[in-house]
N, C-alpha and C positions, 0 to 999 in steps of 0.2 A: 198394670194389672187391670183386669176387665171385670166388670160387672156381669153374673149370667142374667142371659134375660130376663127366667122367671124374677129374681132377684131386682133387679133391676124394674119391672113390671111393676112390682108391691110398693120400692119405694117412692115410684115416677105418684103412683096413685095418694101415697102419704104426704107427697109432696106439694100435689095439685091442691089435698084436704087443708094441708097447714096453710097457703098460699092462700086460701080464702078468707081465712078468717079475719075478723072489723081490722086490726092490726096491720094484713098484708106483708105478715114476714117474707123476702125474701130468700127464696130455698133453691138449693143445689147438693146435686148428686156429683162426688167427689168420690176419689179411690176407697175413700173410710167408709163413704156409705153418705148418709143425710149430712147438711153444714149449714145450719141458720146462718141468716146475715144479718145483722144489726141495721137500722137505717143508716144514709150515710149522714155528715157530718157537712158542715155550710160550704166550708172550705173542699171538700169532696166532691159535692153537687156540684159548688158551682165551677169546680175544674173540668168534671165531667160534660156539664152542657156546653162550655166554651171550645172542646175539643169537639163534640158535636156539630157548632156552628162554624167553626173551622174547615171541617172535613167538605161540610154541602157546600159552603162557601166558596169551593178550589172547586170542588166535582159534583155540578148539579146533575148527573145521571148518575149519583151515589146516594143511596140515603145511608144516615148514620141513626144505627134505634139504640134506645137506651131499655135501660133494665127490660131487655126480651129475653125470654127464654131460645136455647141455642142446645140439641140435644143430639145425642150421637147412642142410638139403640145400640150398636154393634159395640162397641165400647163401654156401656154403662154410664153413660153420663149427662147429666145435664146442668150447664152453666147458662148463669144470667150476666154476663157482661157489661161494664158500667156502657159501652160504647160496642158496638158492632158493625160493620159499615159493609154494604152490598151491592153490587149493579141495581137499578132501575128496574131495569128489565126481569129480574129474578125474583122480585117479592111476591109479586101474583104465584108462583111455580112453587112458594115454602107451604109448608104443612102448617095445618091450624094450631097445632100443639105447642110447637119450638120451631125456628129456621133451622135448615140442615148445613150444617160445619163449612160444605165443600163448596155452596153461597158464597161464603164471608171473605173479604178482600182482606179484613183487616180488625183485630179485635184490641181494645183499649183495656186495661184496667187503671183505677186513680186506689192508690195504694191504701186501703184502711189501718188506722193508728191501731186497732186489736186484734186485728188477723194478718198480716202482712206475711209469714209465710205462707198464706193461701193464693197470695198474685205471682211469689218469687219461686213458689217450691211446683207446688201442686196445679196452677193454671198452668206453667210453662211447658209442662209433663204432658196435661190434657190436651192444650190447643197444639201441641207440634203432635201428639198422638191423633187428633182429627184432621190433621192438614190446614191448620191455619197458615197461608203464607207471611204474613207478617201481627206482630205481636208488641203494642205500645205499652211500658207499664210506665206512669206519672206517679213520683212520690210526692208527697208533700213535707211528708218526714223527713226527708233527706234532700229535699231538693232539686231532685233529678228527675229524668226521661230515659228510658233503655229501650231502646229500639232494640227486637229478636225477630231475626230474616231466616231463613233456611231452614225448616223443621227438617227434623229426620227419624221423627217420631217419635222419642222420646225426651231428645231437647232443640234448643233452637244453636246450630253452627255458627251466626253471625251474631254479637251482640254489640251492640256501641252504647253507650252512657253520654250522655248531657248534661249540664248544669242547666239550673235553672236562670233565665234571662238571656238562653240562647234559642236560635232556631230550631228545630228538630228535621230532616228530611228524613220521613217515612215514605217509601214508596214514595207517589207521586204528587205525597204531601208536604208540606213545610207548613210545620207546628209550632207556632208562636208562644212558649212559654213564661214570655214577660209580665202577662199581669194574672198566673196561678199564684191564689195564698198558700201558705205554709200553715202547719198545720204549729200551733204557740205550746 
């Protein structure tokens, strides 16, 4: 379901308002409309940057950005991604605002322990509705890596599951999951 512009307009600008405040909540436009994000959690972050240094590590003409803004007008939406990964070559060409979807090689999420159906339900919905070609989610809660290949724009065709303390290949990465904590 799409967000109409004007709509869409009002709460990019609410969003921008709360996003500033001493706090720095992270905020995203989701099918419901606004979705605070909690900070993340030690075990989170530091899943997050390790997948980060992962990614540049294998493909230095990739950068991998963390909590950026990633927004898709036509669709109503905008998501902040623990992990987003891009050509080189493509960063100078994104809008000052948000990067645009059809950029993104590759988006991560590291599962949060109080929102979790907003990585399993509602991102998989979004990123295969912008054309994300592939889509990591890292649990900590359960342990796992699911790699989602093939959008078709409202879910993702391919999915594989991993345990944790195995390697993951994504695309033309292979993600080392052995030393991500669990979430106690």
């Amino acid at each position: 379901m799409s967000i109409d512009p004007a709509t869409f307009a009002r709460l990019r600008e609410i969003a921008d308002e709360l996003s500033a405040l001493p706090a720095k909540p992270r905020v995203e436009i989701g099918p419901q409309g606004l979705v605070m994000m909690m900070s993340p959690t030690t075990p989170h972050g530091f899943t997050a940057m390790n997948l980060a240094r992962q990614i540049m590590a294998q493909t230095p003409d990739m950068y991998a950005l963390m909590d950026t803004d990633m927004q898709d007008a036509v669709l109503g939406r905008l998501r902040v991604p623990d992990v987003m990964v891009l050509p080189e070559d493509l960063i100078e060409e994104q809008p000052e605002e948000a990067v645009d979807p059809r950029a993104v090689a590759l988006v991560i999420e590291v599962v949060s322990r109080s929102n979790p159906e907003n990585d399993y339900r509602d991102k998989i919905a979004d990123y295969s509705a912008m054309g994300i070609p592939l889509y990591l989610i890292v649990d900590p809660g359960r342990g796992t890596a699911q790699v989602l290949e093939e959008p078709d724009g409202t879910t993702y065709r391919k999915i594989r599951t991993f345990d944790y303390g195995q390697e993951v290949p994504v695309g033309r990465w292979l993600i080392d999951t052995g030393r991500f904590p669990r979430y106690r």
